[in-house]
N, CA and C atoms of all chains as a GROMACS GRO file, in nm:
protein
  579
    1UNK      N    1   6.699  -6.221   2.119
    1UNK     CA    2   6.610  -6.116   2.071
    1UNK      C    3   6.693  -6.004   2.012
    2UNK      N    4   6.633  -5.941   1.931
    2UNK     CA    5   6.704  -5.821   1.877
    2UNK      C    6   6.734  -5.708   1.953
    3UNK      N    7   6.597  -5.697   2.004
    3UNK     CA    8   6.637  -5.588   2.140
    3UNK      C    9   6.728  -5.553   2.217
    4UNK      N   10   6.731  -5.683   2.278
    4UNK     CA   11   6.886  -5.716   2.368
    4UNK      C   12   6.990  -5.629   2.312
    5UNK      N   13   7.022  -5.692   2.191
    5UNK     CA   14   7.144  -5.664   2.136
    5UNK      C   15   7.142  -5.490   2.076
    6UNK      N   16   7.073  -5.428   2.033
    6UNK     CA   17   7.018  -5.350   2.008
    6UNK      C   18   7.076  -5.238   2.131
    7UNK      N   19   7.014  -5.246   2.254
    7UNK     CA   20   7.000  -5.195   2.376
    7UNK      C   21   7.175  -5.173   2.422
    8UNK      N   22   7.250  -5.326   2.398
    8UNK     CA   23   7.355  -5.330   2.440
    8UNK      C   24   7.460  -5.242   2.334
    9UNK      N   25   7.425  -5.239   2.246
    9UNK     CA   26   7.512  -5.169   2.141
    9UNK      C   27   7.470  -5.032   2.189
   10UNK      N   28   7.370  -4.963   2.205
   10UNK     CA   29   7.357  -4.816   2.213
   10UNK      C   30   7.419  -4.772   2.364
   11UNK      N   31   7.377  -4.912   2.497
   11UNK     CA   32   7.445  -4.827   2.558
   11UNK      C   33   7.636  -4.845   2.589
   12UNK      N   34   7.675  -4.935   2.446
   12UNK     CA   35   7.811  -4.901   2.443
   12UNK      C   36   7.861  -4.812   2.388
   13UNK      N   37   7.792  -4.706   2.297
   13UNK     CA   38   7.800  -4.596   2.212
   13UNK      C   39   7.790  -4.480   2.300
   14UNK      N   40   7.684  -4.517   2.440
   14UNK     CA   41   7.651  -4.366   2.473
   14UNK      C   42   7.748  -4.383   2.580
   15UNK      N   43   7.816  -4.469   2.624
   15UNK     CA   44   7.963  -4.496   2.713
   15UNK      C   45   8.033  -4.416   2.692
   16UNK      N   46   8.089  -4.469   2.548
   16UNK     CA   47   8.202  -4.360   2.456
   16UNK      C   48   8.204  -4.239   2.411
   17UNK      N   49   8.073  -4.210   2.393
   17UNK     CA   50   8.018  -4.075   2.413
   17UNK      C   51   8.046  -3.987   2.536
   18UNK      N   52   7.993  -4.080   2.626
   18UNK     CA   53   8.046  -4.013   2.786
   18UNK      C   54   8.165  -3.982   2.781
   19UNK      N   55   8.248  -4.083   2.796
   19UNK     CA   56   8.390  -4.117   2.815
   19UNK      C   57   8.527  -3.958   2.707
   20UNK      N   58   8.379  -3.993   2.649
   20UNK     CA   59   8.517  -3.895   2.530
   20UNK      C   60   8.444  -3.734   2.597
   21UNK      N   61   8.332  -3.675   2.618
   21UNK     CA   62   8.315  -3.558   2.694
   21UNK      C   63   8.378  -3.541   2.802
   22UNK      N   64   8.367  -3.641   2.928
   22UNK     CA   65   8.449  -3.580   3.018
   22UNK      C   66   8.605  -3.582   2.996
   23UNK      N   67   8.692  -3.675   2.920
   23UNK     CA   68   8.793  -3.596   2.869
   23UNK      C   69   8.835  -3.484   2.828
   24UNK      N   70   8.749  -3.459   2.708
   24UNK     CA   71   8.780  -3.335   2.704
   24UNK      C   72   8.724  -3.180   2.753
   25UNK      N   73   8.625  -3.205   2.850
   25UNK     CA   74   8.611  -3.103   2.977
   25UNK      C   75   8.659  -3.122   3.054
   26UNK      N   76   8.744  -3.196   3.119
   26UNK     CA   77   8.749  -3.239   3.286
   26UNK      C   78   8.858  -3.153   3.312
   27UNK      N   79   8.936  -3.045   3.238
   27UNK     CA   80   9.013  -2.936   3.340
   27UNK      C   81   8.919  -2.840   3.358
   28UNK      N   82   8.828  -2.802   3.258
   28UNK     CA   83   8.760  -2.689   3.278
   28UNK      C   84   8.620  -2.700   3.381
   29UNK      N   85   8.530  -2.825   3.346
   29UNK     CA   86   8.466  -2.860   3.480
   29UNK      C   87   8.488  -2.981   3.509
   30UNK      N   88   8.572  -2.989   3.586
   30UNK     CA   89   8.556  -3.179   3.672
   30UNK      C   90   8.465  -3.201   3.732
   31UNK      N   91   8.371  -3.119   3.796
   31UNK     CA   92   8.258  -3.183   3.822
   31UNK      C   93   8.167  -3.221   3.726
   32UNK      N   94   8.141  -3.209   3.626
   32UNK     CA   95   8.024  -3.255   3.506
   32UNK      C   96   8.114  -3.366   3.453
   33UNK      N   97   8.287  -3.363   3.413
   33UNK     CA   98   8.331  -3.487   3.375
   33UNK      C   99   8.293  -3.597   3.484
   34UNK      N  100   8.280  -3.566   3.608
   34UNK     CA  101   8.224  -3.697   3.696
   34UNK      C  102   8.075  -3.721   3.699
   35UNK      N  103   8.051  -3.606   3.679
   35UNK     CA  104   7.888  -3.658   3.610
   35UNK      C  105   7.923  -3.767   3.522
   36UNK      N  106   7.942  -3.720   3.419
   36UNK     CA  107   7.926  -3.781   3.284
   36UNK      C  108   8.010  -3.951   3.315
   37UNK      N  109   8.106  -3.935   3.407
   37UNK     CA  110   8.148  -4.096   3.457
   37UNK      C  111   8.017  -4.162   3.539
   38UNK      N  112   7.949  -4.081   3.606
   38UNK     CA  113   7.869  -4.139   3.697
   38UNK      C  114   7.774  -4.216   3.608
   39UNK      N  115   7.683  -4.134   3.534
   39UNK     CA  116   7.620  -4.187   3.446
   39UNK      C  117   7.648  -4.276   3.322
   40UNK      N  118   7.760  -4.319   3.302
   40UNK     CA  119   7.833  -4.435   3.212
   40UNK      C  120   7.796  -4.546   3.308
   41UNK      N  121   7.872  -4.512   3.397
   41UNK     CA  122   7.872  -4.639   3.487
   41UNK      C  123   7.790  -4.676   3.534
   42UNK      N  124   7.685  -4.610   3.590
   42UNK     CA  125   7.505  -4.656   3.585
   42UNK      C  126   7.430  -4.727   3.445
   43UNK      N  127   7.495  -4.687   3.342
   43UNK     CA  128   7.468  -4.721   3.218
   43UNK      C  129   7.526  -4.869   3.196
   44UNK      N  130   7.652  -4.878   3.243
   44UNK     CA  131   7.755  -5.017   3.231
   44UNK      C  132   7.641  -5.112   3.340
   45UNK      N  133   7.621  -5.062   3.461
   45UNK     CA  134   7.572  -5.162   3.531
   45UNK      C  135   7.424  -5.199   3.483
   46UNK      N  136   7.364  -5.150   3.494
   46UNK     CA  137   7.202  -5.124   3.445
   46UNK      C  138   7.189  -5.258   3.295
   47UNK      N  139   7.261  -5.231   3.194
   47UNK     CA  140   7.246  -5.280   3.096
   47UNK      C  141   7.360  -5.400   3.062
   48UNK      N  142   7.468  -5.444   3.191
   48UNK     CA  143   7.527  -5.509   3.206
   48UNK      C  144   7.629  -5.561   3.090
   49UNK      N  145   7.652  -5.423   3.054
   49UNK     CA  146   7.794  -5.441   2.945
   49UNK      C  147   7.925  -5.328   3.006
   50UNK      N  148   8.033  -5.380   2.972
   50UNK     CA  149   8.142  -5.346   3.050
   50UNK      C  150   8.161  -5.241   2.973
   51UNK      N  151   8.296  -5.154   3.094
   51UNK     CA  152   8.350  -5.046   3.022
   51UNK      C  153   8.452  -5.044   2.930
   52UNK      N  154   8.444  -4.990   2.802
   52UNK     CA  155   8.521  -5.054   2.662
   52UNK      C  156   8.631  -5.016   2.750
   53UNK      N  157   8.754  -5.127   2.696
   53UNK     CA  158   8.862  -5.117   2.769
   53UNK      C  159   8.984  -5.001   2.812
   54UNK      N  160   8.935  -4.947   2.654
   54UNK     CA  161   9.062  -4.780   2.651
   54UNK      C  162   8.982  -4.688   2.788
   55UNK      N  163   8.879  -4.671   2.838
   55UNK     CA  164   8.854  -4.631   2.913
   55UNK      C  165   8.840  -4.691   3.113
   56UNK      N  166   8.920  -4.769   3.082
   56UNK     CA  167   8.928  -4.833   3.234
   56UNK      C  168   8.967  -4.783   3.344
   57UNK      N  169   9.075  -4.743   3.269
   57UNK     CA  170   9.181  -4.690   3.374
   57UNK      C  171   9.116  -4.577   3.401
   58UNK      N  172   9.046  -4.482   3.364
   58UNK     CA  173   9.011  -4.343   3.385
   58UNK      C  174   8.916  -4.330   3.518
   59UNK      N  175   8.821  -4.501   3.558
   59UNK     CA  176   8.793  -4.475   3.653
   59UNK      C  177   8.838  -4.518   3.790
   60UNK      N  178   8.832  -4.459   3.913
   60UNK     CA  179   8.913  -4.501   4.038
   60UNK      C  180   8.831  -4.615   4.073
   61UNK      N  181   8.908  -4.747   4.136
   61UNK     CA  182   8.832  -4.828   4.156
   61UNK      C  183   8.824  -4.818   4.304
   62UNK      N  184   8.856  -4.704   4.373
   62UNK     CA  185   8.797  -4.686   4.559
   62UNK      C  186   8.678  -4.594   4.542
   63UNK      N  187   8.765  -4.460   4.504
   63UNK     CA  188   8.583  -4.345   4.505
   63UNK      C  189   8.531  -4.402   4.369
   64UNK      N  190   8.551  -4.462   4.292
   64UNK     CA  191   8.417  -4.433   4.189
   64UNK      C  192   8.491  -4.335   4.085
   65UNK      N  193   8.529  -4.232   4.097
   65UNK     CA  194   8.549  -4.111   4.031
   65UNK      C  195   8.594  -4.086   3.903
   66UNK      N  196   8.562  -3.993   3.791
   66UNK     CA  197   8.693  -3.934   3.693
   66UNK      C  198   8.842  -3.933   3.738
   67UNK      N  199   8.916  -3.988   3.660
   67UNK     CA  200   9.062  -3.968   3.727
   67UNK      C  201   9.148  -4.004   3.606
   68UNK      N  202   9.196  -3.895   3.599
   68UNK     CA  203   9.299  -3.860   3.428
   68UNK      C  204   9.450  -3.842   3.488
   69UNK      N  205   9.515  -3.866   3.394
   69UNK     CA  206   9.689  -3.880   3.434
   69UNK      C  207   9.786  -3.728   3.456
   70UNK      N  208   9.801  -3.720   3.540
   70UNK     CA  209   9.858  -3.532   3.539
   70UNK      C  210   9.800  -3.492   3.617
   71UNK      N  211   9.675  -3.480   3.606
   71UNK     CA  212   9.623  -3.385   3.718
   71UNK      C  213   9.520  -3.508   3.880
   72UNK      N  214   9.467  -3.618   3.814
   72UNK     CA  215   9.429  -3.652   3.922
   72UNK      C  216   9.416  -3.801   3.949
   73UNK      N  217   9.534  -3.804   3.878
   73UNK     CA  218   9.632  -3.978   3.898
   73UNK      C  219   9.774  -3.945   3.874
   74UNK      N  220   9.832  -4.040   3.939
   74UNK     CA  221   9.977  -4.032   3.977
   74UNK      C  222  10.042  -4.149   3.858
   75UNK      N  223  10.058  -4.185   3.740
   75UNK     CA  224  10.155  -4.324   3.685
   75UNK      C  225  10.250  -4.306   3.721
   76UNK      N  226  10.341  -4.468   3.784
   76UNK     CA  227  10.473  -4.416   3.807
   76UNK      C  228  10.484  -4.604   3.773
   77UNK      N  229  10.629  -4.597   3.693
   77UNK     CA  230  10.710  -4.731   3.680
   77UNK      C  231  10.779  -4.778   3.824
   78UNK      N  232  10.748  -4.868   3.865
   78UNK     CA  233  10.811  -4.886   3.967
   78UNK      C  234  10.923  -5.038   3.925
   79UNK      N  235  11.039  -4.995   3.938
   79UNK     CA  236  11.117  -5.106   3.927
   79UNK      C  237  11.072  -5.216   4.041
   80UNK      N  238  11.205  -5.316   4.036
   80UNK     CA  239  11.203  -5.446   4.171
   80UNK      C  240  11.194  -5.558   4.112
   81UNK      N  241  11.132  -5.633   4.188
   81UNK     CA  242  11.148  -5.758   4.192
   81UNK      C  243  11.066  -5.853   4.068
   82UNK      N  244  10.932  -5.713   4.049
   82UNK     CA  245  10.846  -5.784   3.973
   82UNK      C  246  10.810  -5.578   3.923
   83UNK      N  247  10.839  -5.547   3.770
   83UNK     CA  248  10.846  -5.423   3.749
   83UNK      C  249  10.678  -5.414   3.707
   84UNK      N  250  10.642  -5.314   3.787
   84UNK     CA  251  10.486  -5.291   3.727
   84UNK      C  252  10.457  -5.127   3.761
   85UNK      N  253  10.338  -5.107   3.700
   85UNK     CA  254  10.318  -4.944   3.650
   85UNK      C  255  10.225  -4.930   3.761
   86UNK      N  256  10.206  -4.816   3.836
   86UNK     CA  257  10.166  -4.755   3.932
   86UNK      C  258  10.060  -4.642   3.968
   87UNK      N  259   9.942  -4.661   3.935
   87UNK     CA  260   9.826  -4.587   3.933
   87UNK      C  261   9.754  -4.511   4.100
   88UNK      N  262   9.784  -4.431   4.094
   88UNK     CA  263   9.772  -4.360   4.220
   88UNK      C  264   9.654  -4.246   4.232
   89UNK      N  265   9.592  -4.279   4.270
   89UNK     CA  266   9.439  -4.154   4.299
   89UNK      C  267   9.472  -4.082   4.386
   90UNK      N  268   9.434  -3.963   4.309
   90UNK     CA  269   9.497  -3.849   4.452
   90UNK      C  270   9.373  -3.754   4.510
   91UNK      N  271   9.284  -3.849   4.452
   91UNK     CA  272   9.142  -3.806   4.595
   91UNK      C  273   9.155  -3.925   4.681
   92UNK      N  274   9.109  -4.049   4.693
   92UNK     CA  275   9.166  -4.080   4.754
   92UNK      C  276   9.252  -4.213   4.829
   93UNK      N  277   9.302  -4.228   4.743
   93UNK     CA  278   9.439  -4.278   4.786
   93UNK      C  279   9.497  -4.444   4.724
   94UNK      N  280   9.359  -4.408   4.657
   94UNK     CA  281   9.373  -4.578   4.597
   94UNK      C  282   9.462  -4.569   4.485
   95UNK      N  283   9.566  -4.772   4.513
   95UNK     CA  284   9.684  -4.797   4.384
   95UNK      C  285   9.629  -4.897   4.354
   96UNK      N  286   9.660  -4.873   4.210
   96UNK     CA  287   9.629  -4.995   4.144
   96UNK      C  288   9.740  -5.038   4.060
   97UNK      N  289   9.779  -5.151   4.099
   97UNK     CA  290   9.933  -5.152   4.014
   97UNK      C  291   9.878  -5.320   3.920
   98UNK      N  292   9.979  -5.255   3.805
   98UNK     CA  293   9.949  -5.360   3.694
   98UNK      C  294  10.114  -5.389   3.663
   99UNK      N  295  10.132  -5.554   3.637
   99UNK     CA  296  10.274  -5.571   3.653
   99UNK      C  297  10.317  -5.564   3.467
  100UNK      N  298  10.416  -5.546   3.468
  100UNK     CA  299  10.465  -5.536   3.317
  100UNK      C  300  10.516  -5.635   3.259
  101UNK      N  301  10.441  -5.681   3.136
  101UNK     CA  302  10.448  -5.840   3.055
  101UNK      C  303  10.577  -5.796   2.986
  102UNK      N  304  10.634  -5.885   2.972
  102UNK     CA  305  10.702  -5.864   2.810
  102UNK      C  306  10.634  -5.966   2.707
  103UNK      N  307  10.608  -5.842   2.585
  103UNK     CA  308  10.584  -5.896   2.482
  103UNK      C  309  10.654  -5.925   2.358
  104UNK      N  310  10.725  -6.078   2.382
  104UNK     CA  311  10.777  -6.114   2.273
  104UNK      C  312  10.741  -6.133   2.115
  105UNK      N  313   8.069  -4.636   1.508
  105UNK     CA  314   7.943  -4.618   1.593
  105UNK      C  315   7.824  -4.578   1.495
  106UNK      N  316   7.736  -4.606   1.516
  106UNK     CA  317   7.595  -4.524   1.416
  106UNK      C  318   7.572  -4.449   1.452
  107UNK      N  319   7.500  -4.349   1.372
  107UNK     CA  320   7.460  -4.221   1.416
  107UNK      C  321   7.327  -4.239   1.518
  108UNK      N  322   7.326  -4.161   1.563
  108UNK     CA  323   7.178  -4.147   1.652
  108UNK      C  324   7.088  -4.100   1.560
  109UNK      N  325   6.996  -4.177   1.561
  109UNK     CA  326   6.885  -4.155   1.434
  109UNK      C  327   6.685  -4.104   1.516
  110UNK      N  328   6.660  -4.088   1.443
  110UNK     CA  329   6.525  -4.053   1.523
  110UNK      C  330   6.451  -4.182   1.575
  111UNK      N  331   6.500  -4.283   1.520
  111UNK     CA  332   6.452  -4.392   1.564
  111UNK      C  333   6.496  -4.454   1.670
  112UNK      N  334   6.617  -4.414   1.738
  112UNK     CA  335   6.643  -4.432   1.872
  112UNK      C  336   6.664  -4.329   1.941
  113UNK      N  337   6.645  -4.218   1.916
  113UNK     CA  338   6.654  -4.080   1.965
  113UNK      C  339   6.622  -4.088   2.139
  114UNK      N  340   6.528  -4.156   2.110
  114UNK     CA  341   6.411  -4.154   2.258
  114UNK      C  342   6.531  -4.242   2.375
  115UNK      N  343   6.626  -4.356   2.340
  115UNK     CA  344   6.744  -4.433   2.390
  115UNK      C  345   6.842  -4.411   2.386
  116UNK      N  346   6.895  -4.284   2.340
  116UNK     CA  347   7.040  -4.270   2.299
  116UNK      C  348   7.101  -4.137   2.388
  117UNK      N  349   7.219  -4.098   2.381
  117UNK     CA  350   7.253  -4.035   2.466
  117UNK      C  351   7.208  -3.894   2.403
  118UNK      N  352   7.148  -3.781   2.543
  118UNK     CA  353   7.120  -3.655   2.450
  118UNK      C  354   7.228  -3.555   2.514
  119UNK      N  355   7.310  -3.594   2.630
  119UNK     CA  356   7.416  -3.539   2.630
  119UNK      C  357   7.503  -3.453   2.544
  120UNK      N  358   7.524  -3.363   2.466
  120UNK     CA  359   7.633  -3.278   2.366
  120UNK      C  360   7.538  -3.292   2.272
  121UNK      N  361   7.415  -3.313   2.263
  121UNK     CA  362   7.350  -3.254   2.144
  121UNK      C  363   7.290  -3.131   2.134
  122UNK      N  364   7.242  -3.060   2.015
  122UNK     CA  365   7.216  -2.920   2.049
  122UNK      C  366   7.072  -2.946   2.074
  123UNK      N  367   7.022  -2.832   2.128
  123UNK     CA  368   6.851  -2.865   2.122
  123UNK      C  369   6.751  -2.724   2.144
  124UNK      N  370   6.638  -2.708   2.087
  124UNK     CA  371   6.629  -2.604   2.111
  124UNK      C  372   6.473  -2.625   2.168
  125UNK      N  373   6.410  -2.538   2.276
  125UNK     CA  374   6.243  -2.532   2.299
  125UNK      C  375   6.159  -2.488   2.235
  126UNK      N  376   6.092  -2.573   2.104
  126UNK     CA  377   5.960  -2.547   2.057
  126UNK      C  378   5.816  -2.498   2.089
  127UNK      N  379   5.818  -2.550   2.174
  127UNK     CA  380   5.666  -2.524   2.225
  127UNK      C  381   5.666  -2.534   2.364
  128UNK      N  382   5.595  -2.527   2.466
  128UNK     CA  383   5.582  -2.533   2.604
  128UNK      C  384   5.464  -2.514   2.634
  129UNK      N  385   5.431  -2.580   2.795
  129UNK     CA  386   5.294  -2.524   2.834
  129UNK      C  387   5.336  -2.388   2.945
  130UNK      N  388   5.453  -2.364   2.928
  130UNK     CA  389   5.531  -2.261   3.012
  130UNK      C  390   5.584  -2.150   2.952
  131UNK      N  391   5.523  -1.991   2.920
  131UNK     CA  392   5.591  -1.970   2.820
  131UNK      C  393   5.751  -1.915   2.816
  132UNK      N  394   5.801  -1.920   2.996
  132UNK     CA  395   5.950  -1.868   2.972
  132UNK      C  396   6.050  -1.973   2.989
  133UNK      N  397   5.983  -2.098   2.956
  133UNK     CA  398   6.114  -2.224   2.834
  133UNK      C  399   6.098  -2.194   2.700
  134UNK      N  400   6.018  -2.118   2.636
  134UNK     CA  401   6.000  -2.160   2.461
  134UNK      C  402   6.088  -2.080   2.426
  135UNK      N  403   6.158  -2.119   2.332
  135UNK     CA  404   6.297  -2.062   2.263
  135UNK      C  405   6.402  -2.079   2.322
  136UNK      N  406   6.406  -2.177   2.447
  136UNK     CA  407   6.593  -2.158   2.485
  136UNK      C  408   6.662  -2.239   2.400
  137UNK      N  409   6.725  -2.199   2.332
  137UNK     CA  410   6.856  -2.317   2.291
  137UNK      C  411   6.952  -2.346   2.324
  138UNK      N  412   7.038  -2.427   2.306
  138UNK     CA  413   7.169  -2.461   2.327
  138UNK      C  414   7.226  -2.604   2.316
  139UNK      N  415   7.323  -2.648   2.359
  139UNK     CA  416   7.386  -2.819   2.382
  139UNK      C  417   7.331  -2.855   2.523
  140UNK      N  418   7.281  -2.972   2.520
  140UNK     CA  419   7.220  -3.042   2.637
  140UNK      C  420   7.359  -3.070   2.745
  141UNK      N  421   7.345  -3.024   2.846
  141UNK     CA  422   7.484  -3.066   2.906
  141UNK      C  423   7.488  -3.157   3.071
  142UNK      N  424   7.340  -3.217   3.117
  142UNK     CA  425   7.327  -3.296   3.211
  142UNK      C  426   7.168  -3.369   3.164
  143UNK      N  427   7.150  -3.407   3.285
  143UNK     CA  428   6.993  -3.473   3.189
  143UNK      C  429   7.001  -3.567   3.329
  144UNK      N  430   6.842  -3.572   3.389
  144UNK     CA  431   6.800  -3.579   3.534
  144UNK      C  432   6.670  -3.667   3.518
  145UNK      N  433   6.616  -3.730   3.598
  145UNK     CA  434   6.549  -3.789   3.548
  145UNK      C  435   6.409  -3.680   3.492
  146UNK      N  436   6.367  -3.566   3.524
  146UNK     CA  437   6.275  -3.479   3.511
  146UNK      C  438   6.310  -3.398   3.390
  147UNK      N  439   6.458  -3.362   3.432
  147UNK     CA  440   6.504  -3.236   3.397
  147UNK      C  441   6.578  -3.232   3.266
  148UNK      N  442   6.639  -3.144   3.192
  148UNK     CA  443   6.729  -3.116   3.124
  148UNK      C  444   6.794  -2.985   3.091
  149UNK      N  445   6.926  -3.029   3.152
  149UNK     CA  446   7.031  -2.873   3.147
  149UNK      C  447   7.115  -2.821   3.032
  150UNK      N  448   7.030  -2.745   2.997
  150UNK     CA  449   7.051  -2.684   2.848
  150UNK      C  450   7.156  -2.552   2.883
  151UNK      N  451   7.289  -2.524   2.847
  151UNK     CA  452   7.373  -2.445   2.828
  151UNK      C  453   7.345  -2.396   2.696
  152UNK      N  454   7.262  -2.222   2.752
  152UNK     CA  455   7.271  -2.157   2.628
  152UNK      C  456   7.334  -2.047   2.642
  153UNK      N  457   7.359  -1.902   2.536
  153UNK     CA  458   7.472  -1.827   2.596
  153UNK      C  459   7.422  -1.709   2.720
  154UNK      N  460   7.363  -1.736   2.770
  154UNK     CA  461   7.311  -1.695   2.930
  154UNK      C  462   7.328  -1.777   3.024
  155UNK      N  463   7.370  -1.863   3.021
  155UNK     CA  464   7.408  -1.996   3.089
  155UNK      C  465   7.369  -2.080   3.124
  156UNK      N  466   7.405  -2.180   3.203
  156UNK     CA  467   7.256  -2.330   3.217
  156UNK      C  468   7.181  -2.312   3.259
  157UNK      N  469   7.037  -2.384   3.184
  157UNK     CA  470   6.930  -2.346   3.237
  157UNK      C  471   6.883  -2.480   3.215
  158UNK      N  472   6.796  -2.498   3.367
  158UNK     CA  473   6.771  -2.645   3.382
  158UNK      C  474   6.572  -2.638   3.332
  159UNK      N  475   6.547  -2.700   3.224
  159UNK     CA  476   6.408  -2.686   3.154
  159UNK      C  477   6.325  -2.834   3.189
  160UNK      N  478   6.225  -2.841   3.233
  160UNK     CA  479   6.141  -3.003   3.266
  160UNK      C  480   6.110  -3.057   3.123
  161UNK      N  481   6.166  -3.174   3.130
  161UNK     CA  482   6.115  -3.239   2.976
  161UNK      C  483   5.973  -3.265   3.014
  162UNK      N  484   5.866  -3.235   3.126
  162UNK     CA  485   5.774  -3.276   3.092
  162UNK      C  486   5.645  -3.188   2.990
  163UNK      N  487   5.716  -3.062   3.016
  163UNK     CA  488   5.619  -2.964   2.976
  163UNK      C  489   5.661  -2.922   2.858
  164UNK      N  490   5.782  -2.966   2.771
  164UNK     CA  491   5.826  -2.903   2.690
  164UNK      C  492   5.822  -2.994   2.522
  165UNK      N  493   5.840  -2.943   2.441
  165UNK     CA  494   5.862  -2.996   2.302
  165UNK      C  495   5.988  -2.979   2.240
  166UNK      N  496   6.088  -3.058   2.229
  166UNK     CA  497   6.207  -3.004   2.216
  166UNK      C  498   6.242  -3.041   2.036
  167UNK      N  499   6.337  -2.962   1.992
  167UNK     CA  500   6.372  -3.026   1.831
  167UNK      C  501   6.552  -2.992   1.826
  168UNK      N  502   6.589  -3.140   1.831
  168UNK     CA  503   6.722  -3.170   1.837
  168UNK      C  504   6.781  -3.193   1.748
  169UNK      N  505   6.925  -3.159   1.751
  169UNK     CA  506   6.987  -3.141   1.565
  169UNK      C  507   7.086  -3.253   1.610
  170UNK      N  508   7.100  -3.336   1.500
  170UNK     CA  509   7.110  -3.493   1.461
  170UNK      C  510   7.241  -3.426   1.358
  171UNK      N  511   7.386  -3.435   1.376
  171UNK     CA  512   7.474  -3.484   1.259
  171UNK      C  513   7.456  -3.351   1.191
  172UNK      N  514   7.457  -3.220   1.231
  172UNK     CA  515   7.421  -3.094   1.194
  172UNK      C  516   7.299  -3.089   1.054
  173UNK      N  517   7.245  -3.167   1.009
  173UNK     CA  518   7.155  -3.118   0.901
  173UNK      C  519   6.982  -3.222   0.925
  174UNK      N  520   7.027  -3.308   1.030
  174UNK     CA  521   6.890  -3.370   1.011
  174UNK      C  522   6.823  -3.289   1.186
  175UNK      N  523   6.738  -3.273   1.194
  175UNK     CA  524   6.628  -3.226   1.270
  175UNK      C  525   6.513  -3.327   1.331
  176UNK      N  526   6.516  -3.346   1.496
  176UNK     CA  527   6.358  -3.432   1.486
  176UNK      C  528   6.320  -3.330   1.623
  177UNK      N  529   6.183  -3.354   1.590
  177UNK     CA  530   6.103  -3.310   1.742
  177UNK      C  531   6.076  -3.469   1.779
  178UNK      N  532   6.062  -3.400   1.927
  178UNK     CA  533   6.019  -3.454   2.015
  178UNK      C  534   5.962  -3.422   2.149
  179UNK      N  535   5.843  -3.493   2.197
  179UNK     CA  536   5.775  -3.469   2.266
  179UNK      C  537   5.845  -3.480   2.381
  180UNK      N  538   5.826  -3.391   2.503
  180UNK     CA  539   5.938  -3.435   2.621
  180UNK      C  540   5.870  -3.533   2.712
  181UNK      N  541   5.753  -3.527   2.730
  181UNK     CA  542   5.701  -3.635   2.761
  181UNK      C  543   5.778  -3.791   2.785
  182UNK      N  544   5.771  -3.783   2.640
  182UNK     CA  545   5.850  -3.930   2.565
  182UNK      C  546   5.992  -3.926   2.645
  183UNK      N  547   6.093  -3.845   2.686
  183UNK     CA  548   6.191  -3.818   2.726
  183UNK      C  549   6.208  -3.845   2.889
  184UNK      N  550   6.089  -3.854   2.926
  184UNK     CA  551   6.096  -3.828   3.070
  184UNK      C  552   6.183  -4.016   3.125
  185UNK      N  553   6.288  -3.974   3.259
  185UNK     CA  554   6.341  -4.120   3.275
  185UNK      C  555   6.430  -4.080   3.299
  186UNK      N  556   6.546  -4.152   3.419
  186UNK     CA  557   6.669  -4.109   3.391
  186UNK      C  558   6.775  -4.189   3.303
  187UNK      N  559   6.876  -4.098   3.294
  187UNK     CA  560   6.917  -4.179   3.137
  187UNK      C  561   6.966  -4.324   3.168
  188UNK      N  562   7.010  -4.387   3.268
  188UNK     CA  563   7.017  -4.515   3.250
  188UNK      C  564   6.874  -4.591   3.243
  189UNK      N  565   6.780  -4.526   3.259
  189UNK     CA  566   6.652  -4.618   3.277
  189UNK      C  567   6.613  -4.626   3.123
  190UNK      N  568   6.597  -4.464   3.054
  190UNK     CA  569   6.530  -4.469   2.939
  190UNK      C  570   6.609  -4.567   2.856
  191UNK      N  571   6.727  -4.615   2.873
  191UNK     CA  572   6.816  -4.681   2.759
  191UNK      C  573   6.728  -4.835   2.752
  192UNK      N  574   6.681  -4.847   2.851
  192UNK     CA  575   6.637  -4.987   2.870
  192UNK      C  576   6.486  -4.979   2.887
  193UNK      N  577   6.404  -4.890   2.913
  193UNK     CA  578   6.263  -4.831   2.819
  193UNK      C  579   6.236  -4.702   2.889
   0.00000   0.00000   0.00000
């Protein structure tokens, strides 16, 4: 049906819409940038299209929350055995580590 | 992305759009303006330069500026829902 598709396209538009406001408010109010995550992600589930990918990382996958690099995520390279990048929530406490490909 | 057009106005995000109160059955909502800056399933929190003010889309007539030059009203009625619901009717 057209609808469908229709439905799914707008609410991938009003995602990015979200996504790009609480960026650029979230020093001045972080609470409305987690609004504005809350309601994406009600939007992602509801209409069962994912979050476009440049915006993944921004949300915590323990609280739920807004979480931007500097002020309320930690990246860190972690060398060893197997070198991967290091995503750290500092509400609370969740890592999410992604290992590092090489791309030949 | 497409623009938000009046034809999906009623589905689309009204988040960062400007908007101003036309008409009301209340008369101290008519005339607030500003950018929409939350949106509830009842409600809508309009930041104008007195600060947010949370207005009921049910009682109100609102006319929202589209891409700075196009204009639509709308009935708030039509608006009422919270925004993940209205996306999907």
């Amino acid at each position: 049906m057209v609808r469908r598709a229709t439905i799914r396209r707008i609410a991938r538009e009003r995602m990015e819409i979200l996504f790009e406001k609480a960026i650029k408010i979230h020093e001045r109010e972080p609470e409305l940038a987690m609004r504005y995550v809350q309601i994406a992600r009600r939007i992602g589930m509801k209409t069962r299209v994912r979050i476009p990918r440049k915006y993944r990382r921004l949300v915590c996958r323990g609280c739920k929350q807004f979480v931007h690099p500097g002020c309320t995520l930690r990246v860190r390279v972690k060398p060893g055995g197997q070198p991967h990048i290091t995503y750290t929530c500092l509400r609370c406490g969740h890592i999410t580590r992604i290992p590092i490909k090489k791309t030949d | 992305m497409s623009p938000i057009t009046p034809f999906n106005i009623l589905r689309h995000e009204l988040i960062g759009l400007k908007v101003r109160v036309k008409d009301s059955t209340c008369r101290s909502y008519l005339g607030i303006k500003g950018e929409v800056v939350d949106e509830t399933r009842n409600m809508l929190y309009i930041r104008t330069e007195n600060g947010v003010k949370a207005v009921p889309k049910s009682t109100c007539k609102f006319v929202f500026t589209l891409d700075r030059t196009v204009k639509v009203e709308v009935d708030g009625l039509k608006l009422v829902g919270r925004p993940e619901d209205r996306l999907v009717r």
